[in-house]
N, C-alpha and C positions, 0 to 999 in steps of 0.2 A: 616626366615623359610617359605617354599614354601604352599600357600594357601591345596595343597592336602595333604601335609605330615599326616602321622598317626603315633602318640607318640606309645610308648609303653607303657609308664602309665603317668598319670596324677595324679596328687600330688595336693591336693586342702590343703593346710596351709602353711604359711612358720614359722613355729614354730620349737623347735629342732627336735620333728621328722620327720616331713614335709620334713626338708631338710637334716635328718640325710635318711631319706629314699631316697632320690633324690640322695644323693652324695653317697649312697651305687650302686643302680641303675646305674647310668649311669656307675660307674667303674666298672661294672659288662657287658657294652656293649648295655645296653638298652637304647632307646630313652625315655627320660625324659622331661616334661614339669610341670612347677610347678607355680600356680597363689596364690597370699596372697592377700586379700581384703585392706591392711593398709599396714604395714610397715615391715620387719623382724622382728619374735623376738616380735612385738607390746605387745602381750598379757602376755599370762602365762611365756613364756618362759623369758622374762625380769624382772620376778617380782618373783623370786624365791628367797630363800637364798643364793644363790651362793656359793654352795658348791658341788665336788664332793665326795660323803659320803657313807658308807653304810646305816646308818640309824640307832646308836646304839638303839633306845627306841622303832623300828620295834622288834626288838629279844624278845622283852616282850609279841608279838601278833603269837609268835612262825611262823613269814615270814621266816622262814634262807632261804629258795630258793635268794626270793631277796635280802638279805643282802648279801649274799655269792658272788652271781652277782654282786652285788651293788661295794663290796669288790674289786674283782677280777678287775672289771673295771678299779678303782681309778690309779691303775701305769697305764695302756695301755694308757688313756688318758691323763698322765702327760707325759709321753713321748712324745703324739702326739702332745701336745700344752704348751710346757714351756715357752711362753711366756703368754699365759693365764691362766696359771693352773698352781699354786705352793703349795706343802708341808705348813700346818699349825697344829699346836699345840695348841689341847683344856684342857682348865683347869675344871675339873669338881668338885669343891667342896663339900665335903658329908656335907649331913643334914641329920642325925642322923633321925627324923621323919618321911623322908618322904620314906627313901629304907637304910636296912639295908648292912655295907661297904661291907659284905661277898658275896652280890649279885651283888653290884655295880663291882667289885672284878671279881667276876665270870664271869658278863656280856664283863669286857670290856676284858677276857682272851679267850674267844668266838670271839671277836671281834677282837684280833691281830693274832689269828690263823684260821680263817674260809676260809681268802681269799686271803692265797697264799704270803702273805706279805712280799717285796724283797728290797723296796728303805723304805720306811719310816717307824720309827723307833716305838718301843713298848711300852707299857706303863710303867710308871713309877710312884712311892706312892709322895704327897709331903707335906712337913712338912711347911704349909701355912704360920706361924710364923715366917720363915727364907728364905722362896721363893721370888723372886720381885715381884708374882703373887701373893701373899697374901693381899701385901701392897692397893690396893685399897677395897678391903674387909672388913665387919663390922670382928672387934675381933672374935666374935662368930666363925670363919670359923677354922678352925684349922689344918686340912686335906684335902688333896686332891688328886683327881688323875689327870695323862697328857696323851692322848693318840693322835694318829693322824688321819687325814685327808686333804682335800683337797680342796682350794677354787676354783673359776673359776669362771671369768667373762663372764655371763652367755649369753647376749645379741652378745657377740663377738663370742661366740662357736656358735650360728649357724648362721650370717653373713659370718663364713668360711667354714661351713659346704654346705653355698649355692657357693660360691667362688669354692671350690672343685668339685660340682657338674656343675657349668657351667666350669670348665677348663675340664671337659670330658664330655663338648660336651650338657649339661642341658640347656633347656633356662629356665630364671628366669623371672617371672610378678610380679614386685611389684605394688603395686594401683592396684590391677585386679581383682573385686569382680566377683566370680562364680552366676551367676544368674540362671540358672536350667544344670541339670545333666538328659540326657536320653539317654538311649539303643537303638541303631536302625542301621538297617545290620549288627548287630554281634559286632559293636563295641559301644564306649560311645561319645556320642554330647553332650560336652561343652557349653554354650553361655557367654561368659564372656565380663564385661564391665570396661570400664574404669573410674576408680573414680572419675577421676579429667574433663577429658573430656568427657564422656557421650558415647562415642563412644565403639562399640560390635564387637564381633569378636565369633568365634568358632574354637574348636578346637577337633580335634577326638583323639582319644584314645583304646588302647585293654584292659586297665583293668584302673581302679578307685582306688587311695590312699584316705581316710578320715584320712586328720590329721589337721583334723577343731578343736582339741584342745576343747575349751567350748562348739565348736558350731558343734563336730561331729555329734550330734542328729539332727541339724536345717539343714544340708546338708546329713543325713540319711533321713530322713522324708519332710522335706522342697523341695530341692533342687533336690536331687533323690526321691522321693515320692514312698520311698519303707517302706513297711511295716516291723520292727526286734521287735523283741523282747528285745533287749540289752538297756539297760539304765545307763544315768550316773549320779554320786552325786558330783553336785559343789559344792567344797569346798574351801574357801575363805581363804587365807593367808595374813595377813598385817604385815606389818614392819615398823619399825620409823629408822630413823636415828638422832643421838644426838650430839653434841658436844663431842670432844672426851674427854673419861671418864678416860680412863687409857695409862701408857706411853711407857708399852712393846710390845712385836710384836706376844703373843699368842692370841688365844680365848676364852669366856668361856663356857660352856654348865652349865645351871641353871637347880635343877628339883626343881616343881613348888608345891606348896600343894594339888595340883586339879591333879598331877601325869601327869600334861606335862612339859615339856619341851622348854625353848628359849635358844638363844644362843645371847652372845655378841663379837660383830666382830670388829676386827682394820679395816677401812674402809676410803678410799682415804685420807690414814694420817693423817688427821685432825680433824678424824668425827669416830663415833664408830656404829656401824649396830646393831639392835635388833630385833631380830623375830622366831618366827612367831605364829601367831592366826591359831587356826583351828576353822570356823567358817560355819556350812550351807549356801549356798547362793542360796537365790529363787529370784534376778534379774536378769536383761538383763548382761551374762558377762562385757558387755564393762563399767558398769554401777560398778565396783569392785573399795573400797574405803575404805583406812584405817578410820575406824568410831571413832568419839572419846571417845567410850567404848570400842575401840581393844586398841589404842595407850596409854589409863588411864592404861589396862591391861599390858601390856609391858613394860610400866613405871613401874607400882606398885611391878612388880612383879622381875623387874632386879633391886630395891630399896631397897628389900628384903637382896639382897646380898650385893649391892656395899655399904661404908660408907658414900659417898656423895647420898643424894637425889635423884631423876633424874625427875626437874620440866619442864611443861609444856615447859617452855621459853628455855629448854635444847633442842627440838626437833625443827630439819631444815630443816627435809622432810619425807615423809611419801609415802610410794605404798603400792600397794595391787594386787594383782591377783588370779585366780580363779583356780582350779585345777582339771582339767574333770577325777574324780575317777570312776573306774567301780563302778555300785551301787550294792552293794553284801551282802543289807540287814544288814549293820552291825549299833549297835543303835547308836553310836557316829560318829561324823565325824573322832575323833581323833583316831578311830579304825578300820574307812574302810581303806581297804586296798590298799597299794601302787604301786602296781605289775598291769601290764599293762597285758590286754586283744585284743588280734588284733582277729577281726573276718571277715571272709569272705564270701560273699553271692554271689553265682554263678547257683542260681537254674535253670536245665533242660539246662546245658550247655550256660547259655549267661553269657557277655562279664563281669568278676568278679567287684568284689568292694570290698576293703581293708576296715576297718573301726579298727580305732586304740584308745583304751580307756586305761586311767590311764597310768602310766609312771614317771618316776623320772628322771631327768636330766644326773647325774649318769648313766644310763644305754640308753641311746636315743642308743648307738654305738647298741647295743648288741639284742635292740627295731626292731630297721630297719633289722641288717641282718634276726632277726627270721622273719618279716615280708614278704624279700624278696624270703627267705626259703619255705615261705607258698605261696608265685606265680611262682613258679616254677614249679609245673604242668604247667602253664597256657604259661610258656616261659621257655620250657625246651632247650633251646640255649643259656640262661646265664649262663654266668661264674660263678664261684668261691668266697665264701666270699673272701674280701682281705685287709680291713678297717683296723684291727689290725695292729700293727707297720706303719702302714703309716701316714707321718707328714702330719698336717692340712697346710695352707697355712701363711709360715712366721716362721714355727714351725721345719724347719731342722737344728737342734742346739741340745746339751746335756741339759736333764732335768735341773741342773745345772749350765748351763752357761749363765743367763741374766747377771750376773755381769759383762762376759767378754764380753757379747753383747754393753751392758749397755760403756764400756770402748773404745772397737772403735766406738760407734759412734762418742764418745766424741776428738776422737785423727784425723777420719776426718771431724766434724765437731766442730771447736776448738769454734765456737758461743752457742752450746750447753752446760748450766748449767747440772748439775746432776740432778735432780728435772725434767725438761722436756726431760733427755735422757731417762732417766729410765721411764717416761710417755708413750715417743713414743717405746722403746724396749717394754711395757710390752702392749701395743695396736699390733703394726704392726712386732714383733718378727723381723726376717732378712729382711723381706719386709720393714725398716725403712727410709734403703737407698736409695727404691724407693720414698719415700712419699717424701724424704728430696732433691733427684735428686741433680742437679752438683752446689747448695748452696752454696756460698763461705761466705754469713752473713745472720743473719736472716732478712735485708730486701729484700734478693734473695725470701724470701717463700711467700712474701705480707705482705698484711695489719694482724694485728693481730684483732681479736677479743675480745680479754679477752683473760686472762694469756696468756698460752704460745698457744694457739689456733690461726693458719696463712690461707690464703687463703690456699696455697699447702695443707695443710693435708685436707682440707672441700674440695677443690676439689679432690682430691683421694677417699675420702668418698662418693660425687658425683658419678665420672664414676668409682668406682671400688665395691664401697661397697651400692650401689642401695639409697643412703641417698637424700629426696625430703627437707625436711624441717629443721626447727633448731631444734628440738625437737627430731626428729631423730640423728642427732649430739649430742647434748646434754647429752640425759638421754639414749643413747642405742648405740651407737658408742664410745661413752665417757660417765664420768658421771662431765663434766664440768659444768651443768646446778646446781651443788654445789656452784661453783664458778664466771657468770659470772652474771652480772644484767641485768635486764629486758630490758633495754635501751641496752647491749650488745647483748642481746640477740635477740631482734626485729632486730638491725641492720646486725646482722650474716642470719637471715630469708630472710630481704629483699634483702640482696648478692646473696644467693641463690636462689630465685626469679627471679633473672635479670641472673643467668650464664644459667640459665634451659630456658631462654625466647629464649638468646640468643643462645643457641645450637638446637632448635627447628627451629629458623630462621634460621641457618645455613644447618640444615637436610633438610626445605624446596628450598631454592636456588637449 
C-alpha cells in the first residue's frame, strides 16, 4: 500500500467485531485498514463459550431486543459457516428448587418462537429415566427439557471474517500495536509499531473504529486522549475443560442455586467443556485467568448433576477471557447487560471515531452493519448492508452437508482416515482441497507434528490465516494444543521460526 494512501477507516482490534466491521466495510467499497497488537481472536474472542446462542437466562433480565437478535442470527450464520457452525441440542434438567417447570416451560416457548425459527428444531419434554441423556445424571434428575442452539468455533469465525475482509481489498496488521491515535487536517494519524521488530509506520484514516475489545477505554483515553464519558465493566469468564464425561453428542445447560447458569459441552471428542463464571475483573485484561476458586466453582457445581464426581485430576485445561460490558450500573456482573453499545464522537465536524462496547458473538454480523449504519453520514457513497446470506470463506456448501464434504475428501484423498477428514472439513470447509493441494499420500504434506497436524496445513495457516507462532496453531487455529506435548510442540514453534526467517530472506533479496 502506497506511503500517501488515506484508508477510509481504521479498525484498531482484530477481535470478532474488529474484523466483523472490517469485512462488512470493505464489501461495502470502503478502504479498510485494520491493526491487532497480538494475534486474531488473542483475547475475548477466543475464550468464549462457543456458541451461537440467544442467550435463554438474558429473557429473565427482560433483554428480548437482544435475544430476538441474538435468535434471528443463529440460522443466517449457520448457513454462512457450516463448516464452523453446527446445530446442537441442550439438555436442560429441572430442579424443582431452583425455577419452577411452568416457567422453565414458558421460557424456553419464548425461546423457540421469538426468532423466526426455520432449520433447527423445537423443544421437546424428556423423561430422564428412559432418555441416553439421563444415563450420566444422579437419579434425582427425572425430567427434562431439549431445546436448540448453535456452536461455533469461535477463534476461526473471525480469522474468516478477516480472510473476507482482505479478499475485498482490507489490509490485515497482525503484531501491529496502535501507539497513539490523532486528528490532524481532518483526518486520523495512526503511529503503529511493530511488535516483534520495533519498527513504526503511520497510517491515515477518515474515521476511527474502537474495537479494542477490553482495551476500548485505554485507546479512548490512552491512545486518542479524548475525553467520553462511556465506561466499561469487565467481566471475566472462565472455563475448564475435563475429560470427557458423557458419551452422546448433546449439551447440557445446568441452573445453579445462586440462579446462574453453566453449560456442559461435547468438546473435541474426547474432552467435555464447562462454563462459564461471571466474575468482576479489576486487572490488566491480558492478565484473565481461570482462578482456582472459578474452576472448584465449575467443578462443584457441574457435580451437582452429573453421578460421577468431577475431581480436580479430571481437568486438562482451563481459559478465561474478559468481556468489555457497557457499564450500565447494574449490581451484578451476572446482570449487566449483554447488548452492545457503539458510540460515536465527531464533535464540531472532525474526523469521527466509532467506539464499540459489549457484544455477544452471536450478533458481531448484525454489530458491524449497525455500526457501519451509523458512518454513513460520514461516507455517504457506501453501498448497501450485504453480509446476510453470503458464505464466509470455505463456507459455500448446504448447512448440512460436512458429511458429504467430509466423504470426498476422503474418495480424493484415499490417505485421509475419518478422524483427520472430518478435522480438516470442519477447520477449512471446501477450502480443504486447497490446504491438502495435489497430495497423493500423507508424506506429500511434510513432516507431521503431532497427530494428524503436517507442515501443508501450518503453512496455509502461515501465509493465509496471519499464524506467527505455535500457539497461534494450537489453541486458536486448532485446539491441537489438547493433544500435542511440549516437546511437539516447541518443535512445531521452531519450524515456524525458521519458514518466517526464511521468507523474510527471501522478501529481502
Amino acid at each position: 500500500m502506497a506511503q500517501d494512501t488515506v484508508f477510509d477507516i481504521a479498525v484498531i482490534g482484530g477481535g470478532v467485531n474488529g474484523c466483523g466491521i472490517a469485512r462488512d466495510a470493505a464489501g461495502r467499497g470502503l478502504g479498510v485498514f485494520l491493526c491487532e497488537q497480538g494475534d486474531l481472536a488473542q483475547a475475548t474472542s477466543s475464550a468464549s463459550t462457543k456458541l451461537f446462542h440467544g442467550g435463554l437466562r438474558y429473557l429473565e433480565f427482560y433483554e428480548f431486543r437482544l435475544v430476538r437478535e441474538a435468535l434471528e442470527e443463529r440460522e443466517v450464520l449457520l448457513r454462512a459457516m457450516p463448516h464452523i457452525s453446527w446445530p446442537l441440542r441442550f439438555v436442560l434438567p429441572h430442579q424443582p428448587g431452583v425455577r419452577p417447570a411452568w416457567l422453565v416451560r414458558l421460557g424456553l416457548f419464548i425461546y423457540d418462537n421469538l426468532g423466526g425459527r426455520k432449520i433447527l428444531p423445537g423443544t421437546r419434554t424428556l423423561d430422564l429415566r428412559a432418555d441416553p441423556a439421563g444415563k450420566p445424571l444422579k437419579p434425582g434428575f427425572t425430567k427434562g427439557f431439549e431445546y436448540s442452539d448453535c456452536w461455533v468455533e469461535d477463534a476461526r469465525l473471525v480469522l474468516l471474517n478477516a480472510r473476507s475482509a482482505q479478499d475485498k481489498g482490507a489490509e490485515i496488521a497482525v503484531g501491529t500495536a496502535c501507539i497513539s491515535a490523532e486528528r490532524a487536517d481532518g483526518l486520523w494519524r495512526l503511529t503503529l509499531q511493530d511488535v516483534e521488530t520495533g519498527d513504526r509506520r503511520e497510517v491515515r484514516a477518515r474515521a476511527v473504529v474502537n474495537a479494542g475489545g477490553p482495551w476500548v477505554e485505554d485507546v479512548l483515553r490512552g491512545k486518542a486522549r479524548l475525553n467520553t464519558a462511556d465506561k466499561i465493566r469487565l467481566v471475566r469468564g472462565s472455563h475448564i475443560v475435563t475429560k470427557k464425561l458423557f458419551d452422546h453428542d448433546r449439551a447440557y445447560i445446568f441452573q445453579n442455586a445462586d440462579k446462574r447458569v453453566i453449560f456442559a459441552i461435547p468438546y473435541e471428542t474426547d474432552f467435555t467443556l464447562i462454563g462459564t463464571t461471571d466474575r468482576d475483573h479489576d486487572a490488566p485484561p491480558s492478565e484473565a485467568r481461570c482462578t482456582p476458586e472459578e474452576a472448584d466453582y465449575l467443578r462443584l457445581a457441574a457435580s451437582e448433576y452429573f453421578t460421577r464426581e468431577i475431581t480436580p485430576e479430571d481437568v486438562v485445561w482451563t481459559y478465561s477471557g474478559v468481556r468489555p460490558l457497557y457499564d450500565d450500573g447494574a449490581k451484578s456482573a451476572t446482570a449487566a447487560t449483554r447488548d452492545y453499545v457503539l458510540s460515536v464522537e465527531a464533535t464540531g465536524g472532525a474526523a469521527p471515531i466509532l467506539s464499540v462496547f459489549g457484544g455477544k458473538i452471536t450478533t458481531y454480523r448484525r454489530l458491524a452493519q449497525t455500526a457501519l449504519e451509523k458512518l454513513r453520514p460520514f461516507f455517504p457513497q457506501m453501498r448497501g448492508p450485504w453480509t446476510e446470506g453470503a458464505p464466509m470463506p470455505g463456507g459455500d456448501f448446504p448447512h448440512d452437508g460436512v458429511a458429504a464434504l467430509v466423504a470426498g475428501l476422503r474418495e480424493r484423498y484415499p490417505f485421509l482416515d475419518a478422524p483427520w477428514a472430518l478435522r480438516l472439513a470442519r477447520a477449512y470447509g471446501t477450502e480443504a482441497v486447497q490446504v491438502l493441494g495435489a497430495a497423493k499420500t500423507a508424506e506429500d504434506l511434510g513432516a507431521r507434528f503431532g497427530w494428524n497436524l503436517t507442515e501443508a496445513e501450518v503453512r496455509w495457516q502461515m501465509t493465509r490465516e496471519w499464524a506467527r507462532t505455535a500457539d497461534d496453531v494450537l489453541w486458536r487455529r486448532t485446539k491441537l494444543g489438547l493433544r500435542l506435548s511440549a516437546e511437539e510442540a516447541a518443535r512445531l514453534d521452531d519450524w515456524m521460526k525458521n519458514e518466517r526467517e526464511q521468507a523474510r530472506r527471501t522478501a529481502a533479496a
